[in-house]
C-alpha positions in Angstrom: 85.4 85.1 112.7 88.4 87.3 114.2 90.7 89.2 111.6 93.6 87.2 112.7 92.5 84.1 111.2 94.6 83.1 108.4 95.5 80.0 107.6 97.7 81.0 105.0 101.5 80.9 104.1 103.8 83.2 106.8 104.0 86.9 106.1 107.5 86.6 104.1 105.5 84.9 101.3 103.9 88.1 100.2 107.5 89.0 98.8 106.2 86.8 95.8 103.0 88.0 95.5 101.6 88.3 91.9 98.1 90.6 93.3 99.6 93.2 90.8 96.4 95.1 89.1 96.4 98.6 86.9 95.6 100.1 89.9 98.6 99.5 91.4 100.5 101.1 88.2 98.1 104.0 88.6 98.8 105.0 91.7 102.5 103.7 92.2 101.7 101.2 95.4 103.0 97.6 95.2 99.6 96.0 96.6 95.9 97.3 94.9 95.3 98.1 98.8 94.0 101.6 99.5 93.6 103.6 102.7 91.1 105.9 103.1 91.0 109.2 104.1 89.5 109.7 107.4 88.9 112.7 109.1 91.0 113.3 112.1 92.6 109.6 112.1 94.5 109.5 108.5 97.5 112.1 109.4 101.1 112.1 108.2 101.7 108.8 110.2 99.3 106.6 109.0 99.8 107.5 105.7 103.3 107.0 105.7 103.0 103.6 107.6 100.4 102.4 105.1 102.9 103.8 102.0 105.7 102.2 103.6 103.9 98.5 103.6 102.9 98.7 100.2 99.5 100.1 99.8 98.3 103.4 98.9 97.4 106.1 101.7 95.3 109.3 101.3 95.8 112.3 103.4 92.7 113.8 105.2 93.2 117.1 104.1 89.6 117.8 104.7 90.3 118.0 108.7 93.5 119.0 108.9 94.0 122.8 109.9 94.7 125.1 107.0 97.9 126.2 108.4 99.4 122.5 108.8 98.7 120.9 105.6 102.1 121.8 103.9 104.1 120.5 107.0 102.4 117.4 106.7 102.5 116.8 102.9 106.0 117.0 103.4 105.9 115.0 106.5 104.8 112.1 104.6 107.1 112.7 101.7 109.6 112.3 104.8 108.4 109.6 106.1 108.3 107.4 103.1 111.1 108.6 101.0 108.7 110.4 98.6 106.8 107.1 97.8 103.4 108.0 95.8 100.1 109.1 98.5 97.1 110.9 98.4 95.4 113.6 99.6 91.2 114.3 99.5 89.4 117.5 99.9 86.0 118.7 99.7 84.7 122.0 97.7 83.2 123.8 100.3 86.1 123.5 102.8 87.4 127.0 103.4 91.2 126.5 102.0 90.2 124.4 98.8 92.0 126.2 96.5 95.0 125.9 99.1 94.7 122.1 99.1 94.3 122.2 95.2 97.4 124.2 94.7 99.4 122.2 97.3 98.3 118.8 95.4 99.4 120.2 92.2 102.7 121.7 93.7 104.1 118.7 95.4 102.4 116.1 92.4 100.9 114.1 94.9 99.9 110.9 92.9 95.9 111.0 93.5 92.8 113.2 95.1 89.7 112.2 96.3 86.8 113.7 97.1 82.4 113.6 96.8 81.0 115.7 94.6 81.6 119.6 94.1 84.7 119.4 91.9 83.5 120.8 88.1 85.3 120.1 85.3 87.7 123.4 85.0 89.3 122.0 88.2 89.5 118.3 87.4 90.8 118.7 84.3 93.9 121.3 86.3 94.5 118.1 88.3 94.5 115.9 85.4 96.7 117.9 83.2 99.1 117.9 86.4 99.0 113.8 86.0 97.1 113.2 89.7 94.4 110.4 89.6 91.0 111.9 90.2 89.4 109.7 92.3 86.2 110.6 94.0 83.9 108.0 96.5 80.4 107.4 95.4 77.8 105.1 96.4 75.7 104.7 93.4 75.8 103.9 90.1 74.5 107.5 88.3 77.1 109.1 90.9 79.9 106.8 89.4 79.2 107.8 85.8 78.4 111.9 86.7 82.2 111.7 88.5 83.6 110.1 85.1 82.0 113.1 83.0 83.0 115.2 85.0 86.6 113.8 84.4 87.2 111.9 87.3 89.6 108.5 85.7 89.1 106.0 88.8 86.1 105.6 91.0 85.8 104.2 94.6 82.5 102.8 95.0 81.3 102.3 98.5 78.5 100.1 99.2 76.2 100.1 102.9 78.2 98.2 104.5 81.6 101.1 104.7 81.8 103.6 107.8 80.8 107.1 108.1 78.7 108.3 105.1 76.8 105.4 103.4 74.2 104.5 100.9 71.9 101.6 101.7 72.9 99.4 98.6 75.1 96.3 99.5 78.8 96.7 98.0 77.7 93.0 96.1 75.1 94.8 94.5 77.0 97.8 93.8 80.3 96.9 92.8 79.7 94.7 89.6 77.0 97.4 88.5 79.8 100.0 88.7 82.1 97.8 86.8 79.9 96.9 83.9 79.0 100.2 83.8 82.6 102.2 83.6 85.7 101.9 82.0 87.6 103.4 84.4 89.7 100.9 87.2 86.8 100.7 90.1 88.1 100.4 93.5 85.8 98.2 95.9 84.9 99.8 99.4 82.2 99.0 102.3 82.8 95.3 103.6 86.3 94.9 103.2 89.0 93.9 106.2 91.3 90.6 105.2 92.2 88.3 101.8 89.4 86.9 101.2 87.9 90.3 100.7 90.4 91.3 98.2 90.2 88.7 96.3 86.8 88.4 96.4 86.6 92.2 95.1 89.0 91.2 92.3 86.9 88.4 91.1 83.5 91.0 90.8 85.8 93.0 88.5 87.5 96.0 91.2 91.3 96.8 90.6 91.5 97.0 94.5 90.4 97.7 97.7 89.7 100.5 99.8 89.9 100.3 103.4 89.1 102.9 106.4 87.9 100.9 109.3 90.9 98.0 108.7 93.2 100.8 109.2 91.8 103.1 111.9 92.3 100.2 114.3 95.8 99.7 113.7 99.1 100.7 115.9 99.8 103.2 113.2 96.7 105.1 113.5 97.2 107.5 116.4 93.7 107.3 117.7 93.4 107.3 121.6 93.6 104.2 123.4 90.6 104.8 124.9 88.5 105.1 121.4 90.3 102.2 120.0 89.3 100.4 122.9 85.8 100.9 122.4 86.1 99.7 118.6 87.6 96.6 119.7 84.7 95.3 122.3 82.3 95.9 119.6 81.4 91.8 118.6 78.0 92.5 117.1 77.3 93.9 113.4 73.9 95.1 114.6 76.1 97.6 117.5 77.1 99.3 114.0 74.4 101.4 112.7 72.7 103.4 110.5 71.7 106.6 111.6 70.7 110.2 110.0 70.6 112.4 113.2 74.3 113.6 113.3 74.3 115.6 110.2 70.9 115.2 108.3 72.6 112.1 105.8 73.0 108.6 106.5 76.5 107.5 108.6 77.1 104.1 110.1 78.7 104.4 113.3 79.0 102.2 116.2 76.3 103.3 118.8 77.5 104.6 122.0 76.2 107.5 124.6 76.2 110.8 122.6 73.9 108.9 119.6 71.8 107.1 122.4 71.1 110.6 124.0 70.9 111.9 120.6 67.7 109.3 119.7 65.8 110.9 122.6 66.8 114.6 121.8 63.6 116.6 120.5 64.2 117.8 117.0 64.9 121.2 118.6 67.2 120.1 120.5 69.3 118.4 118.0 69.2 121.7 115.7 70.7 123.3 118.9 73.6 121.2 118.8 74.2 121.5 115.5 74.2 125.2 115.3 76.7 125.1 118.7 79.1 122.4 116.2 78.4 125.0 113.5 80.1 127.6 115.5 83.2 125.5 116.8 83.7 124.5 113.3 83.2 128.0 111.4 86.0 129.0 114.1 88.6 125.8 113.6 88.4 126.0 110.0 88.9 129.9 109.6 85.6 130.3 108.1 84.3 133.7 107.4 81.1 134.9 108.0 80.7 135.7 104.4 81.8 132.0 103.2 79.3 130.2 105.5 76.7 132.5 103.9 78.1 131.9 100.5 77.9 127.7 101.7 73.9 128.7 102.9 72.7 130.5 100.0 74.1 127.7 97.7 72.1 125.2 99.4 69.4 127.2 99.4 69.4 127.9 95.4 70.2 123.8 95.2 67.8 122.8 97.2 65.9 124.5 100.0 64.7 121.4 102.0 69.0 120.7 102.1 69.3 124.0 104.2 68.8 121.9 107.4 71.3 119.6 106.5 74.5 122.2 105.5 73.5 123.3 109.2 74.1 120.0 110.7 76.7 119.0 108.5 79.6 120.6 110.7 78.0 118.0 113.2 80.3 115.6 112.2 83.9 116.6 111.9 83.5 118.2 115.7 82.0 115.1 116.7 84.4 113.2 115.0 87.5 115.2 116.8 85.9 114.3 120.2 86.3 110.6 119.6 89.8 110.2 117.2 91.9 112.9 118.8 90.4 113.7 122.1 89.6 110.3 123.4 86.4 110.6 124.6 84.0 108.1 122.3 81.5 108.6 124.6 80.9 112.2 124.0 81.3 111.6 120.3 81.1 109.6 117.0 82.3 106.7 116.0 82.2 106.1 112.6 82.9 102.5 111.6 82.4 99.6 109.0 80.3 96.3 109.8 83.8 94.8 109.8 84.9 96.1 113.2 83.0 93.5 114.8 85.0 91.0 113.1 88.4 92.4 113.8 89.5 91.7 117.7 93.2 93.1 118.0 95.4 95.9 116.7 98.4 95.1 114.3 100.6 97.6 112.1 99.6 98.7 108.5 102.8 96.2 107.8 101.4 92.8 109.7 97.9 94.3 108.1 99.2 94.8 104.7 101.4 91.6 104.8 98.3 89.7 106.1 95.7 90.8 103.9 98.1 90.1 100.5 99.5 86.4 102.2 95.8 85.7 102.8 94.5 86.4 99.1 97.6 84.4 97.7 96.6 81.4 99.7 92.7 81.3 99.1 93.6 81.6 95.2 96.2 78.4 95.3 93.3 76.9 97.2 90.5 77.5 94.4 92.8 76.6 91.4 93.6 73.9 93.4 89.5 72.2 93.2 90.1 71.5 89.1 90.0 73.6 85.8 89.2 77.1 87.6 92.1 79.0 87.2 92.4 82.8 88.3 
């Protein structure tokens, strides 16, 4: 069924929308809609475009170069007229403490992140009044995060781009939400209305979206990437696969994963350790911090060692597709629900569409007797 389809009220009617949930009051957005942080696509622009139509972006601080995160924090305060945003980070990332400092400095509204934050640094965020907000994709990862001080969670179920768990997001999310009491935010699955309001009705405050708004006129990815997104019909073209970095991603199979398949396992470690390089060289990375990253893994957990190799697999793989245009040579990560979205609008027509759409399906279901929500 194509993304377009809504047989709902016309865009304007969102201006009376009601879809108000704590989540919005949280983070300061008008719509419990949240955009993701992907590497290499969720820049300055996209952010601001997703602010700007009501939602709630997050900057992806974890790809951005060192050296160009300030310029585009304020870029986005810019762009928006300061209007509440994100920004997400991981631990192990060279200029951590930069991007923790920077967050704190400028009071962006939220962070998000995996694991690796420990309390001392949560709790500088929280003092600061920024929503912690980390992604997980199980339940005991949920409830370490909120003892660990995190005070919203973004649960992520199989069916969500990129990094994944196996567990369905129907499963997952009312799990999570009998399980917390911090607002859970919904992710894995989600594209249109009837998602959101479906994710409201398990218990979520919101949404979270990464695939909806990577194909979008606001996202800045190369024609020729989005492109190959777009002629992707089948759910099954989207797939599970460990060989990029050692942990599970969905992606959307092309070229580089096929040839990847039928790499030897030598092989494979060779092109990690030639990503490993690139990587250790884009970020800034010192010798003595990617030793510091080894020997961690190694005291955590020797069989991991593999996988912190491959792990730089994914950002230089990712750059290939998102900013140099070439999908072929790289990955693609992507949601299930790319095969059920077949043309490119703004984060406004998105935005507009996805709240319209949930307005209408919920005037249809109080409209079949007593149920009223």
């Amino acid at each position: 069924m194509s993304a377009a389809m809504t047989p709902a009220p016309a865009v304007g009617a969102t201006q009376k929308s009601t879809l108000h949930t704590p989540l919005c009051d949280l983070l300061g957005c008008r719509y419990p809609i949240v955009q993701t942080a992907m590497g290499w696509v969720a820049g300055a622009e996209l952010v601001a475009a997703t602010c700007n139509a009501g939602a709630f972006g997050f900057l992806a601080g974890a790809t951005i170069a060192a050296d160009k995160i300030e310029a585009e924090i304020l870029r986005v305060k810019q762009l928006t007229g300061d209007k509440p945003f994100g920004i997400n980070f991981h631990m192990f990332q060279p200029n951590a403490q930069q991007l923790l400092d920077l967050a704190v400095k400028y009071r962006v509204r939220a962070v998000s992140y995996g694991r690796g934050p420990d309390k001392k640094t949560i709790a500088r965020l929280r003092q600061a009044d920024i929503v912690c907000m980390p992604t997980v994709g199980a339940l005991k990862h949920a409830q370490k995060a909120i003892e660990m001080g995190a005070n919203a969670i973004t649960i992520q179920g199989g069916e969500g781009g990129g990094h994944t768990g196996s567990v369905p997001t129907t499963v997952l999310l009312p799990q999570v939400v009998d399980a917390v009491d911090v607002p859970v935010i919904a992710a894995g699955g989600f594209y249109d209305g009837r998602g959101l309001l479906a994710a409201l009705a398990f218990g979520a405050q919101g949404v979270a979206m990464g695939t909806r708004f990577l194909m979008t006129t606001d996202s800045g990815v190369p024609e020729n990437t989005l492109q190959r997104y777009l002629k992707v019909k089948d759910a099954d073209k989207i797939r599970i696969s460990h060989l990029v970095d050692g942990m599970p991603q969905r992606m959307i199979a092309n070229e580089y994963l096929d040839a990847l398949e039928k790499s030897s396992p030598l092989r494979r470690v060779w092109i990690a350790l030639q990503c490993a390089r690139q990587w250790k060289s884009q970020t800034g990375m010192t010798t003595g911090h990617a030793l510091k990253i080894l020997m961690q893994a190694l005291r955590e957990d020797a069989s991991s060692v593999a996988q912190t190799v491959m792990a730089a697999n994914a950002p230089m793989l990712l750059q290939k597709s998102m900013v140099d245009g070439k999908p072929e040579q790289g990955v693609m990560s992507s949601g299930q629900v790319a095969a059920l979205i077949d043309q490119l609008q703004s984060c406004q027509q998105v935005v507009e569409g996805i709240v319209a759409e949930a307005n209408y399906r919920r005037a249809v279901i109080n409209g079949y007797g007593d149920i009223h929500i």
